[in-house]
Gaussian input, Z-matrix of N, CA and C with variables (Angstrom, degrees):
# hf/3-21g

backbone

0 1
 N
 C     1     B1
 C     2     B2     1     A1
 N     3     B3     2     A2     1     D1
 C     4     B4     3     A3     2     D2
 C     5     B5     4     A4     3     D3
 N     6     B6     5     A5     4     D4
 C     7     B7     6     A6     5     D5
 C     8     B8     7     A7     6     D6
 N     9     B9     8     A8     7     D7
 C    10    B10     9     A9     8     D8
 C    11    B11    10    A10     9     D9
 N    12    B12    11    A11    10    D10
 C    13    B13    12    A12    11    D11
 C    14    B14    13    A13    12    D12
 N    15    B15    14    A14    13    D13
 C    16    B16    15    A15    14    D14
 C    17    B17    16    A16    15    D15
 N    18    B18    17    A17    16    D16
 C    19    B19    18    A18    17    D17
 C    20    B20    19    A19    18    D18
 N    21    B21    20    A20    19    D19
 C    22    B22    21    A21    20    D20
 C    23    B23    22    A22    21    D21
 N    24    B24    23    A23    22    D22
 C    25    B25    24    A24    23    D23
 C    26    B26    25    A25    24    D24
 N    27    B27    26    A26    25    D25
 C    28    B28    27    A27    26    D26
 C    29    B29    28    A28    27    D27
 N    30    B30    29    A29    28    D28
 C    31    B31    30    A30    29    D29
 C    32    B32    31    A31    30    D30
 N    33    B33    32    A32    31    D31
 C    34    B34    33    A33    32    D32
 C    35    B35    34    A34    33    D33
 N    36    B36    35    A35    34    D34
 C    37    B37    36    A36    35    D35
 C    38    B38    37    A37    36    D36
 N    39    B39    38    A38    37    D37
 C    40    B40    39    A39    38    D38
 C    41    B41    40    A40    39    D39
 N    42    B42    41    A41    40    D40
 C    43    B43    42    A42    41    D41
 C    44    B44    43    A43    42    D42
 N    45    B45    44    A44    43    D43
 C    46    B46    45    A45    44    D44
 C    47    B47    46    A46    45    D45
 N    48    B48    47    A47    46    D46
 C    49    B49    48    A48    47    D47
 C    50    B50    49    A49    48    D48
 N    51    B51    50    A50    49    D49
 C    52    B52    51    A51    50    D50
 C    53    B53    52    A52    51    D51
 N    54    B54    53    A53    52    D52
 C    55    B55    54    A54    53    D53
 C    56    B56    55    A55    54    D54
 N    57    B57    56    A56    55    D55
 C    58    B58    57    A57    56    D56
 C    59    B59    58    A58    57    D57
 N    60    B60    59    A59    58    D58
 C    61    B61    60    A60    59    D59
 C    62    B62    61    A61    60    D60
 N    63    B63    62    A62    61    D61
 C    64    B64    63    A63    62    D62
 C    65    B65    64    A64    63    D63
 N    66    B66    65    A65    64    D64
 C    67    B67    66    A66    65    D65
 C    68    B68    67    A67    66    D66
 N    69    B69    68    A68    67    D67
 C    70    B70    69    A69    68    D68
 C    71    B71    70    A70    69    D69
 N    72    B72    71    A71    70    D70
 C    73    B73    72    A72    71    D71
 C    74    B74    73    A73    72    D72
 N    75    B75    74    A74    73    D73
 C    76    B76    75    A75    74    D74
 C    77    B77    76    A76    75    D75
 N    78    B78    77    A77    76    D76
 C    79    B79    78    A78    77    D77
 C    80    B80    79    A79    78    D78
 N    81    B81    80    A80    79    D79
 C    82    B82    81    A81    80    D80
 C    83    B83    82    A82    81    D81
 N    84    B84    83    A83    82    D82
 C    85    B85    84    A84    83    D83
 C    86    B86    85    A85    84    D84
 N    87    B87    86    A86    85    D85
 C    88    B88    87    A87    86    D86
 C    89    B89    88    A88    87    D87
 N    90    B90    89    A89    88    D88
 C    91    B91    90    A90    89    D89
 C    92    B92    91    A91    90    D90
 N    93    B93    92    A92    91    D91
 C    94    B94    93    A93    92    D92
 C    95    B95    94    A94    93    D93
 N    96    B96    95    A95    94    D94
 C    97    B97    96    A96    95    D95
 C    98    B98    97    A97    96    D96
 N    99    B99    98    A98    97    D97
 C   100   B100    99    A99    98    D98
 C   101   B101   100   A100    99    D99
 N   102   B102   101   A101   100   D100
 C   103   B103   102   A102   101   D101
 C   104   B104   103   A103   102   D102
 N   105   B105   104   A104   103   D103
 C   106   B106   105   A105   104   D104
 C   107   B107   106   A106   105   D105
 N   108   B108   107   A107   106   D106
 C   109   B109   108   A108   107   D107
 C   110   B110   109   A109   108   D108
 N   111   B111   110   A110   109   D109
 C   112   B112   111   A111   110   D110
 C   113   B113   112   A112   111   D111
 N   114   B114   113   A113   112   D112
 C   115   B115   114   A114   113   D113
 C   116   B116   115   A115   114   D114
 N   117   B117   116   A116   115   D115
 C   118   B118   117   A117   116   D116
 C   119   B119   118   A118   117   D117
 N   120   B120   119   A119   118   D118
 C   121   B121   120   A120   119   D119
 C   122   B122   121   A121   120   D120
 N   123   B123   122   A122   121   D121
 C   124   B124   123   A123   122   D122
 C   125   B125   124   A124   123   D123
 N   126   B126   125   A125   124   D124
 C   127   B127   126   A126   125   D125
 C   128   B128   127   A127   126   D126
 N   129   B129   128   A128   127   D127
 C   130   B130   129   A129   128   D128
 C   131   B131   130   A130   129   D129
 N   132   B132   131   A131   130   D130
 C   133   B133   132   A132   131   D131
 C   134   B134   133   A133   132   D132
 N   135   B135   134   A134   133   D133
 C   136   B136   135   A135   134   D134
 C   137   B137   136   A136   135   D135
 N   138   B138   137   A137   136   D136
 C   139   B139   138   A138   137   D137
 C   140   B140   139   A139   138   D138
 N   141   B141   140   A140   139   D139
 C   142   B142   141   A141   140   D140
 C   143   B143   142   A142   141   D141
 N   144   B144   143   A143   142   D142
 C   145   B145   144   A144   143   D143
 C   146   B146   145   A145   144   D144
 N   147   B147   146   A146   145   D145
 C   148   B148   147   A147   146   D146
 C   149   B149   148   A148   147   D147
 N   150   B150   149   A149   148   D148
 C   151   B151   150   A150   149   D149
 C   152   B152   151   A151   150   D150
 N   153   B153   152   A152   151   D151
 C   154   B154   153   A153   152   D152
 C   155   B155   154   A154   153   D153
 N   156   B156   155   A155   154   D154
 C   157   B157   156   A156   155   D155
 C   158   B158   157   A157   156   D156
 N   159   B159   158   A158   157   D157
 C   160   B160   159   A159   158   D158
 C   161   B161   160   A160   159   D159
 N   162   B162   161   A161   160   D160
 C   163   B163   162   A162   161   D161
 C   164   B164   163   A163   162   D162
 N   165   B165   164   A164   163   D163
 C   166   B166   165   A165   164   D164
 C   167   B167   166   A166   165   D165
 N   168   B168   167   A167   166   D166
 C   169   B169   168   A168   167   D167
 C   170   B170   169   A169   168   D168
 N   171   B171   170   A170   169   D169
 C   172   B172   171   A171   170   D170
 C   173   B173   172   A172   171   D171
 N   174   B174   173   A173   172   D172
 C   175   B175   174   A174   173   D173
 C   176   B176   175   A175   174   D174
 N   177   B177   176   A176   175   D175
 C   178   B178   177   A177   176   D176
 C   179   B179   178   A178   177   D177
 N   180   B180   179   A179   178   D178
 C   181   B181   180   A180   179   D179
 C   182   B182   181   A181   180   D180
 N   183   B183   182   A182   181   D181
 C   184   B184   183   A183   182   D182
 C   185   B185   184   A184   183   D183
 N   186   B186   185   A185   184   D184
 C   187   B187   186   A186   185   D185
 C   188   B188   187   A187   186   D186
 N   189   B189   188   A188   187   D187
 C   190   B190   189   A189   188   D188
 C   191   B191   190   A190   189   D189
 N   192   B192   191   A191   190   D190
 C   193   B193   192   A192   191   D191
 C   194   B194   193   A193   192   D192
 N   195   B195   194   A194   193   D193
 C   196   B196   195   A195   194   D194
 C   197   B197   196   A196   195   D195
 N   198   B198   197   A197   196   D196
 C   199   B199   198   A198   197   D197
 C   200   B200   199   A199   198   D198
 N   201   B201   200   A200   199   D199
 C   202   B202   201   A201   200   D200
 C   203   B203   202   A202   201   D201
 N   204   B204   203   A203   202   D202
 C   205   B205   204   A204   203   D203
 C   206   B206   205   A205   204   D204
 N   207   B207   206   A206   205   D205
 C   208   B208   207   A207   206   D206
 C   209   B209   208   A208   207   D207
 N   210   B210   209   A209   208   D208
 C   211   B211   210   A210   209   D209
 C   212   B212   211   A211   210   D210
 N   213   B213   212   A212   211   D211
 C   214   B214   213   A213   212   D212
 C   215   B215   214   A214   213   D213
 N   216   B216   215   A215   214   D214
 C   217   B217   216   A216   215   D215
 C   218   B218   217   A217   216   D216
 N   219   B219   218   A218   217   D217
 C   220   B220   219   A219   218   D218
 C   221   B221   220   A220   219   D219
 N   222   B222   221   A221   220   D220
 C   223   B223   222   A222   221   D221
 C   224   B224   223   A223   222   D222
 N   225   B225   224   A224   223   D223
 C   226   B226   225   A225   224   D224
 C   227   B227   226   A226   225   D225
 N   228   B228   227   A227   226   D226
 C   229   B229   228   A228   227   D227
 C   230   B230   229   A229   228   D228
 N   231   B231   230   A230   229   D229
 C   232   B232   231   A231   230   D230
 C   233   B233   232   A232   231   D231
 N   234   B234   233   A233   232   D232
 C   235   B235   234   A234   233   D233
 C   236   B236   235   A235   234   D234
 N   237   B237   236   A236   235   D235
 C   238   B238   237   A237   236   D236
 C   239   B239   238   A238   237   D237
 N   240   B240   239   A239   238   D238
 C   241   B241   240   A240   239   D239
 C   242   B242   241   A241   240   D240
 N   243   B243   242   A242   241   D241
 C   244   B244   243   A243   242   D242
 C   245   B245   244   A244   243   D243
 N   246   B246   245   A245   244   D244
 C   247   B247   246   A246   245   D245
 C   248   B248   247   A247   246   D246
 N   249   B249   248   A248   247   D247
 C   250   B250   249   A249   248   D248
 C   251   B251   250   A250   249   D249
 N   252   B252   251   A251   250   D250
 C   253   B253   252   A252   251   D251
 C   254   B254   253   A253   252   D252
 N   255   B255   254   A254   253   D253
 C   256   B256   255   A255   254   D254
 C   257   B257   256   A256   255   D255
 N   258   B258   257   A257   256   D256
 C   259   B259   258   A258   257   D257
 C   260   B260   259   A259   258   D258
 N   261   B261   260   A260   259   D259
 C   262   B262   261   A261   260   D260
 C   263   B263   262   A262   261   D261
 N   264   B264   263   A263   262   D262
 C   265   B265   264   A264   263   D263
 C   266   B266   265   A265   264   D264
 N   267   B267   266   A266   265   D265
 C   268   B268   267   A267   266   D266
 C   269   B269   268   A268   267   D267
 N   270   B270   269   A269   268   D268
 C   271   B271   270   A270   269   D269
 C   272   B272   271   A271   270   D270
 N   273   B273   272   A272   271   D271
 C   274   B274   273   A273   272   D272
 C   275   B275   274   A274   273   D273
 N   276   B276   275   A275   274   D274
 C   277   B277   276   A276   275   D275
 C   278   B278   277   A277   276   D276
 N   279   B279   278   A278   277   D277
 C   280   B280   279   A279   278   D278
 C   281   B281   280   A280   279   D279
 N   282   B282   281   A281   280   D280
 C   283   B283   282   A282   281   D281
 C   284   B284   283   A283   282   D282
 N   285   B285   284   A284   283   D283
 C   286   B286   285   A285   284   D284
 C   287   B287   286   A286   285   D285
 N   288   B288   287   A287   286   D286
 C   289   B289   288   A288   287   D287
 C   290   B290   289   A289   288   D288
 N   291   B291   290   A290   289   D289
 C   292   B292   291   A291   290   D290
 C   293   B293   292   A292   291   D291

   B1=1.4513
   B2=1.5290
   B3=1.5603
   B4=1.6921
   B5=1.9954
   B6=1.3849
   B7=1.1306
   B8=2.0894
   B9=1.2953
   B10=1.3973
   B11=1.4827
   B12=1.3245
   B13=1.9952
   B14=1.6640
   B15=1.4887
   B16=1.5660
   B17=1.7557
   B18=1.2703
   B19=1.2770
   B20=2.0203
   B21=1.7992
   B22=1.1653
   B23=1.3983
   B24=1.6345
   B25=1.4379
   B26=0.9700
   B27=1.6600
   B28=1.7521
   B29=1.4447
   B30=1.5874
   B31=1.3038
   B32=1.8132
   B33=1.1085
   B34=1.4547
   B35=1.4331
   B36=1.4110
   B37=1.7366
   B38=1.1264
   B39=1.3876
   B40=1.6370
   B41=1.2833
   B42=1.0248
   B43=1.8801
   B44=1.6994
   B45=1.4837
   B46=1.2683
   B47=1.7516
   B48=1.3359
   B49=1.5542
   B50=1.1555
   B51=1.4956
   B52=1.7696
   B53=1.4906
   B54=1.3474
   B55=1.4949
   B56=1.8912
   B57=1.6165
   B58=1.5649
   B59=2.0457
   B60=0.9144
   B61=1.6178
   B62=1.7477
   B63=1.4867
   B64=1.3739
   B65=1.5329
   B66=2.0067
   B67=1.4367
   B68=1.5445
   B69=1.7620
   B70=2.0264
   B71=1.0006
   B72=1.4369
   B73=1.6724
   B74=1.3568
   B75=1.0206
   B76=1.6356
   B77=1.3330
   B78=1.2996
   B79=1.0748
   B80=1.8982
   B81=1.1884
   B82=1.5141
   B83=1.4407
   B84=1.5046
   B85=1.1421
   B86=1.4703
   B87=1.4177
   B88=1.0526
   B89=1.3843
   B90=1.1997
   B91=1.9682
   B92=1.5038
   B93=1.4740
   B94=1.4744
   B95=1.2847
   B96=1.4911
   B97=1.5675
   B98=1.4839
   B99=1.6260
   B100=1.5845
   B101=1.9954
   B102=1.4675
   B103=1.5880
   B104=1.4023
   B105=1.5303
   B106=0.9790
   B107=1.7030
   B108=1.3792
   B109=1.1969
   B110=2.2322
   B111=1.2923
   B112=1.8471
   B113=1.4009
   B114=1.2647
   B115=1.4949
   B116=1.8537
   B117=1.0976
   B118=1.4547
   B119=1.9010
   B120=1.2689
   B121=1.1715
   B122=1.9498
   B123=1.4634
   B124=1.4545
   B125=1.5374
   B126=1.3274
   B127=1.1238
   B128=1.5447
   B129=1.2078
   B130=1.0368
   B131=1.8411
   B132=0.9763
   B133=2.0747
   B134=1.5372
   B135=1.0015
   B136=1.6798
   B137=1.0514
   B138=1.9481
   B139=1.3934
   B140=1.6787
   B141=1.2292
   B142=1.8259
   B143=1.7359
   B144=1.8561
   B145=1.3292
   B146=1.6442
   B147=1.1392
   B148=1.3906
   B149=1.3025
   B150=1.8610
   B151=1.0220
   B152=1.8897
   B153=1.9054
   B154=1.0334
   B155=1.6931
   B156=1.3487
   B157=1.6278
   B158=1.7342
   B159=1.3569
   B160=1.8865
   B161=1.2726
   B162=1.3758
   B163=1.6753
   B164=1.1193
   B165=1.4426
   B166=1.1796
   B167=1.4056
   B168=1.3762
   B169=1.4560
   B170=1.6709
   B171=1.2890
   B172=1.4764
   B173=1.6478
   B174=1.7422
   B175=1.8840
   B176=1.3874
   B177=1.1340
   B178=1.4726
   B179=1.1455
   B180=1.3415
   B181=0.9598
   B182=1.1498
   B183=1.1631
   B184=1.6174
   B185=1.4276
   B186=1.5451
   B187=1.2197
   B188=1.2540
   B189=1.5769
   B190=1.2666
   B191=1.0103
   B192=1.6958
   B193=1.8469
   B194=2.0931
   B195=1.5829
   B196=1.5563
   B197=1.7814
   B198=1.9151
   B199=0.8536
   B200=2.3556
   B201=1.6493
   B202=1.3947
   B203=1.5369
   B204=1.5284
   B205=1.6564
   B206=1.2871
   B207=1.5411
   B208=1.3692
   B209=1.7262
   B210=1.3838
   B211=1.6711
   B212=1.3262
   B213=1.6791
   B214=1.8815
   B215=1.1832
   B216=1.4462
   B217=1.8527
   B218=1.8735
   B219=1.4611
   B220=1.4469
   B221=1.5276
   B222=1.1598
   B223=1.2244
   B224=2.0641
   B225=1.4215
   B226=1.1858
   B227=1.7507
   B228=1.3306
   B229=1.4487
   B230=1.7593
   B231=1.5191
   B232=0.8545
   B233=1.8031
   B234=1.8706
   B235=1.7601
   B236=1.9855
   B237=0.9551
   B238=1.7725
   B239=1.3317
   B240=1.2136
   B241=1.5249
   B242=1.8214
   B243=0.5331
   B244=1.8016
   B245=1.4779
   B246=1.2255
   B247=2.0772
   B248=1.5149
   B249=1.4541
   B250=1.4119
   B251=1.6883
   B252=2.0217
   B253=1.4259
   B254=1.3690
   B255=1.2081
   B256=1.5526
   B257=1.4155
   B258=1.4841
   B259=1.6011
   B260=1.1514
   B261=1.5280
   B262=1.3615
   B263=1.5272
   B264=1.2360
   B265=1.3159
   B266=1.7961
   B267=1.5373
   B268=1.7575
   B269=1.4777
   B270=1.2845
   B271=1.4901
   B272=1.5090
   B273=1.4318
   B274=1.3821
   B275=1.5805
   B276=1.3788
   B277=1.7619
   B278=1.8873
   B279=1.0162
   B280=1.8632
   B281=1.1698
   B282=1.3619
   B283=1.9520
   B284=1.6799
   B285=1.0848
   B286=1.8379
   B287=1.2775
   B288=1.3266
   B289=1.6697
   B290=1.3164
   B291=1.2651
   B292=1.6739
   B293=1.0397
   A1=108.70
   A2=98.12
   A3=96.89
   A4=99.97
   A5=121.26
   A6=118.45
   A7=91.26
   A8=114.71
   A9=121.54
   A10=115.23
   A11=83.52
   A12=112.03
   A13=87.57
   A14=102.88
   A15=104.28
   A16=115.30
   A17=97.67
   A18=80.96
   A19=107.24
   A20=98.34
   A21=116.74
   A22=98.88
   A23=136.59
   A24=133.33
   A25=106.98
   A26=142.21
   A27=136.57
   A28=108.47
   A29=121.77
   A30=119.86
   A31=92.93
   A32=131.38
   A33=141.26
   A34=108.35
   A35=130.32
   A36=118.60
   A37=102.88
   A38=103.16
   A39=145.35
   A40=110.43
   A41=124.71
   A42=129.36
   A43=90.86
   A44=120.35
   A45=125.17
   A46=94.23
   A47=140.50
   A48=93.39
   A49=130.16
   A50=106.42
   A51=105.52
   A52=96.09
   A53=113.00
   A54=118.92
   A55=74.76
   A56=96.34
   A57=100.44
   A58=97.02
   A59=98.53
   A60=102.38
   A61=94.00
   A62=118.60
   A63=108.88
   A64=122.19
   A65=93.38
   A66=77.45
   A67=101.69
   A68=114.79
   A69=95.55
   A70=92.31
   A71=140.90
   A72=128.03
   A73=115.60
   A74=112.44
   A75=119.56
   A76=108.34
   A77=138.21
   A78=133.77
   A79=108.94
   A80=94.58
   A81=99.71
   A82=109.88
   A83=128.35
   A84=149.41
   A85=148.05
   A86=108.69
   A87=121.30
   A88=122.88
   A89=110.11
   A90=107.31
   A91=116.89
   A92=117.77
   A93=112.97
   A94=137.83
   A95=93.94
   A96=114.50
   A97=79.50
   A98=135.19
   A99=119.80
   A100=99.46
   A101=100.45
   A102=122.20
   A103=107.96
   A104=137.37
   A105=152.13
   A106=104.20
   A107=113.39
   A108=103.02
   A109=108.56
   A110=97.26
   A111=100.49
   A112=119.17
   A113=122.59
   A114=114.59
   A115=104.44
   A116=81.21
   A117=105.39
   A118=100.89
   A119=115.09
   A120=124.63
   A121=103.04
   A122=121.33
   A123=124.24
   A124=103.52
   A125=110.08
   A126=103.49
   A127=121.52
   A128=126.70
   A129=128.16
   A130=126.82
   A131=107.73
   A132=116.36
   A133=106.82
   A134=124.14
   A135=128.88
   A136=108.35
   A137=128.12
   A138=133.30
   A139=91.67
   A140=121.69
   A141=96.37
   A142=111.99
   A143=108.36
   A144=99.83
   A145=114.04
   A146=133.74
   A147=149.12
   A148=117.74
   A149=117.88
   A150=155.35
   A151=111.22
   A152=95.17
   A153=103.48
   A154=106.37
   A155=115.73
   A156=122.66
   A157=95.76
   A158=91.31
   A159=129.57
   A160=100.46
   A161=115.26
   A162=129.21
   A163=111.75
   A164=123.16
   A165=123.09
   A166=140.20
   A167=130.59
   A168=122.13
   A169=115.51
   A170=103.93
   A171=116.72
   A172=127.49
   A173=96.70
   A174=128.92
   A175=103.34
   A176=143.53
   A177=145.01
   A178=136.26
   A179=131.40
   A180=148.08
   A181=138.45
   A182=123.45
   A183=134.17
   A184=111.78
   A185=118.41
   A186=131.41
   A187=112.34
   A188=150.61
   A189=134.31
   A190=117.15
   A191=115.33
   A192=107.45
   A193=97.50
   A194=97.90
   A195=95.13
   A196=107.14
   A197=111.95
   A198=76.44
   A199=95.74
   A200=79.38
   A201=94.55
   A202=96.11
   A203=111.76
   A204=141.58
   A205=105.30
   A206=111.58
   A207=104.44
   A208=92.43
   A209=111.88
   A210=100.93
   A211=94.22
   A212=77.30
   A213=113.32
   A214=133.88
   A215=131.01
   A216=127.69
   A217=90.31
   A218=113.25
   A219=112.90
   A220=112.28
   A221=114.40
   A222=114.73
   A223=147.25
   A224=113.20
   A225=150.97
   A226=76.64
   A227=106.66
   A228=113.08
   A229=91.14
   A230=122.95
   A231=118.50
   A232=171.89
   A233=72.04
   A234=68.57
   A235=108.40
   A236=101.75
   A237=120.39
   A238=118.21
   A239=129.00
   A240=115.17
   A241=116.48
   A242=122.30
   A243=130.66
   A244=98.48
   A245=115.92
   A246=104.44
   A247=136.85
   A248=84.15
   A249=81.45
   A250=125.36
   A251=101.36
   A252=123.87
   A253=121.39
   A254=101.20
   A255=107.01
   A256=120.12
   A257=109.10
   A258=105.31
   A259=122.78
   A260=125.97
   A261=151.69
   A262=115.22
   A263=108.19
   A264=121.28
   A265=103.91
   A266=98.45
   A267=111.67
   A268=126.88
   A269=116.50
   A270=123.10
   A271=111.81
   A272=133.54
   A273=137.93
   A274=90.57
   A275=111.91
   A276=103.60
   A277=90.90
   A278=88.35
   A279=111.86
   A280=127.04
   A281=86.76
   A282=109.18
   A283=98.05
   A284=138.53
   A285=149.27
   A286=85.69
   A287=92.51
   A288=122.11
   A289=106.64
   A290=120.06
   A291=144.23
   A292=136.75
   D1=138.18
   D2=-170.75
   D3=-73.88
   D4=158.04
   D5=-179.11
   D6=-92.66
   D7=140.20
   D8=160.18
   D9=-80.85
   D10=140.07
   D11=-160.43
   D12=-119.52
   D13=134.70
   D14=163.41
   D15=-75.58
   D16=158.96
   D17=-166.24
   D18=-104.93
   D19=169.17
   D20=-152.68
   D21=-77.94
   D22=-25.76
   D23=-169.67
   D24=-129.42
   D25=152.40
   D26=-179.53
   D27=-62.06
   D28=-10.63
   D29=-167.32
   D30=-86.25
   D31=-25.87
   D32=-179.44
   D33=-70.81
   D34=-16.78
   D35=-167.98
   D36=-99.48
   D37=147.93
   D38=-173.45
   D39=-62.30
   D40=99.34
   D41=165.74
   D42=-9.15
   D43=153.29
   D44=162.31
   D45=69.84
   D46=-22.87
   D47=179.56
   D48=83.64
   D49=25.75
   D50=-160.03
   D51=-106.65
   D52=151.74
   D53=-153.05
   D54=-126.19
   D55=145.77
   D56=-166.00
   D57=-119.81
   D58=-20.30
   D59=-177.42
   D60=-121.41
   D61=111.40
   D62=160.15
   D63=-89.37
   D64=141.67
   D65=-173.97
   D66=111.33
   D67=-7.39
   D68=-171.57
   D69=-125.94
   D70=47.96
   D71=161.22
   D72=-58.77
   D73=-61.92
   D74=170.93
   D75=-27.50
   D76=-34.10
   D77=-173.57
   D78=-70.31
   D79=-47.85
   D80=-167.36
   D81=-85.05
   D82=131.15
   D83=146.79
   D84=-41.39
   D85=43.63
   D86=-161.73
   D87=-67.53
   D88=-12.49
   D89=158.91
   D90=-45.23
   D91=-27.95
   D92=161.39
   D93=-19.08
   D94=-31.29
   D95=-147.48
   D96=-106.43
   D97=-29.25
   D98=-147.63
   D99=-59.46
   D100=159.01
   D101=-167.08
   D102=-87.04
   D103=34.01
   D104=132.61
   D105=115.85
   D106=-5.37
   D107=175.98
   D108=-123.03
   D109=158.07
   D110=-177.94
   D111=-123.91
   D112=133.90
   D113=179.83
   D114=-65.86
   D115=171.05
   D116=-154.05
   D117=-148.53
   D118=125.34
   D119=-148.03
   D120=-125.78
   D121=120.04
   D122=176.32
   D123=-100.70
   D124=122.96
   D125=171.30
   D126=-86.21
   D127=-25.10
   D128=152.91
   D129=-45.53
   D130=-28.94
   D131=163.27
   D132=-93.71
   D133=-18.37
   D134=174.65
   D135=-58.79
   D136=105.65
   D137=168.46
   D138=-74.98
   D139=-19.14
   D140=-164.63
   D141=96.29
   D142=-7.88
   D143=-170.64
   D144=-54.71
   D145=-50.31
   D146=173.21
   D147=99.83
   D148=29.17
   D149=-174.00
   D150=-53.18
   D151=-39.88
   D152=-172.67
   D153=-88.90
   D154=-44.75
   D155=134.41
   D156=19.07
   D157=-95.75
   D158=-154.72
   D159=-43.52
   D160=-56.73
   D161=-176.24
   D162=-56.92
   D163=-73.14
   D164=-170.31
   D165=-11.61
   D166=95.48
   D167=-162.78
   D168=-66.49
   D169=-22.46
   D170=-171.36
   D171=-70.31
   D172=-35.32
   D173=-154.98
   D174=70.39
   D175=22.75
   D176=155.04
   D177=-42.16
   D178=5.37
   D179=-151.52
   D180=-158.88
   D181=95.03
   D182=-144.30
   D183=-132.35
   D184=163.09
   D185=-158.28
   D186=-100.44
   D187=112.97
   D188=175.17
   D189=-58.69
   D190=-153.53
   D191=-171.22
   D192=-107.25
   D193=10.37
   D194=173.51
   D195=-93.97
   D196=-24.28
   D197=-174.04
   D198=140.51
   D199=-62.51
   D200=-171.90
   D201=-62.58
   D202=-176.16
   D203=-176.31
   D204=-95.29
   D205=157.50
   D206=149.63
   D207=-162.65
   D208=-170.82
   D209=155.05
   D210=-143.46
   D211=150.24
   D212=143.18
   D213=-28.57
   D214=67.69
   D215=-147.10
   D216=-73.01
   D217=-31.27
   D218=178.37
   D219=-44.45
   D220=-59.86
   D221=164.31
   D222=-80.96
   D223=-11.74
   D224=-154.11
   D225=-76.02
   D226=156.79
   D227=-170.47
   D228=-131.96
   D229=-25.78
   D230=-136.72
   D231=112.48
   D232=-17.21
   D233=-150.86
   D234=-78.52
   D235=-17.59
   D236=-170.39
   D237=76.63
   D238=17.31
   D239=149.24
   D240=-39.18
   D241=-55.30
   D242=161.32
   D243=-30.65
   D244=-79.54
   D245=157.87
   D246=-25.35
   D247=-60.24
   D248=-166.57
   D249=-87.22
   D250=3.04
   D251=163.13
   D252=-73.45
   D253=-42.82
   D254=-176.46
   D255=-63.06
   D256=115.02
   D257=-178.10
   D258=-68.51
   D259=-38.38
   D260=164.12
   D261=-34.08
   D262=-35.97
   D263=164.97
   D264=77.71
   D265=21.13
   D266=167.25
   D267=-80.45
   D268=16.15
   D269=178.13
   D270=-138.71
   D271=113.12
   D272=-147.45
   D273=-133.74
   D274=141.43
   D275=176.98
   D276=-107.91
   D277=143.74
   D278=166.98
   D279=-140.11
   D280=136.85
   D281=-162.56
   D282=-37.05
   D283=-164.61
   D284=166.03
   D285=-152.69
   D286=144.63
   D287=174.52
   D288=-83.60
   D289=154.65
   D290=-153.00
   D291=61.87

């Protein structure tokens, strides 16, 4: 019996959503899926609140060792809530090329 593998593109998942290994998100790359555009982070407007942190539906988004934001494009879907949280107005989404 073949073992089930989640799959690599949204066009690959299983009616229902059923996760076959618990425990392996980390594994899978779901920025695949992001909607063609990525936040984009000023450090110069960056209070450090971690506002965008908080929002994030994904957990994509992590703190370096200064402090500031950035995200996980491996995982990042896209959507810009992370934008459109930030009061500071330090997180901008931009289109990606191809």
């Amino acid at each position: 019996m073949t073992e089930k593998r989640w799959p690599e593109r949204w066009q690959e998942v299983n009616p229902g959503c059923m996760v076959f290994t618990p425990g392996s998100s980390q594994e899978y790359h779901t920025g695949s899926w992001r909607a063609g555009r990525k936040p984009v982070w000023d450090k110069s407007k960056c209070i450090k609140c971690g506002v965008c942190y908080i929002f994030c539906p994904e957990g994509c988004i992590f703190a370096d060792e200064e402090g500031y934001f950035a995200g996980d494009l491996t995982y990042c879907k896209g959507c810009g809530i992370c934008a459109h949280e930030c009061f500071p107005e330090a997180v901008t989404m931009v289109n990606e090329e191809g």
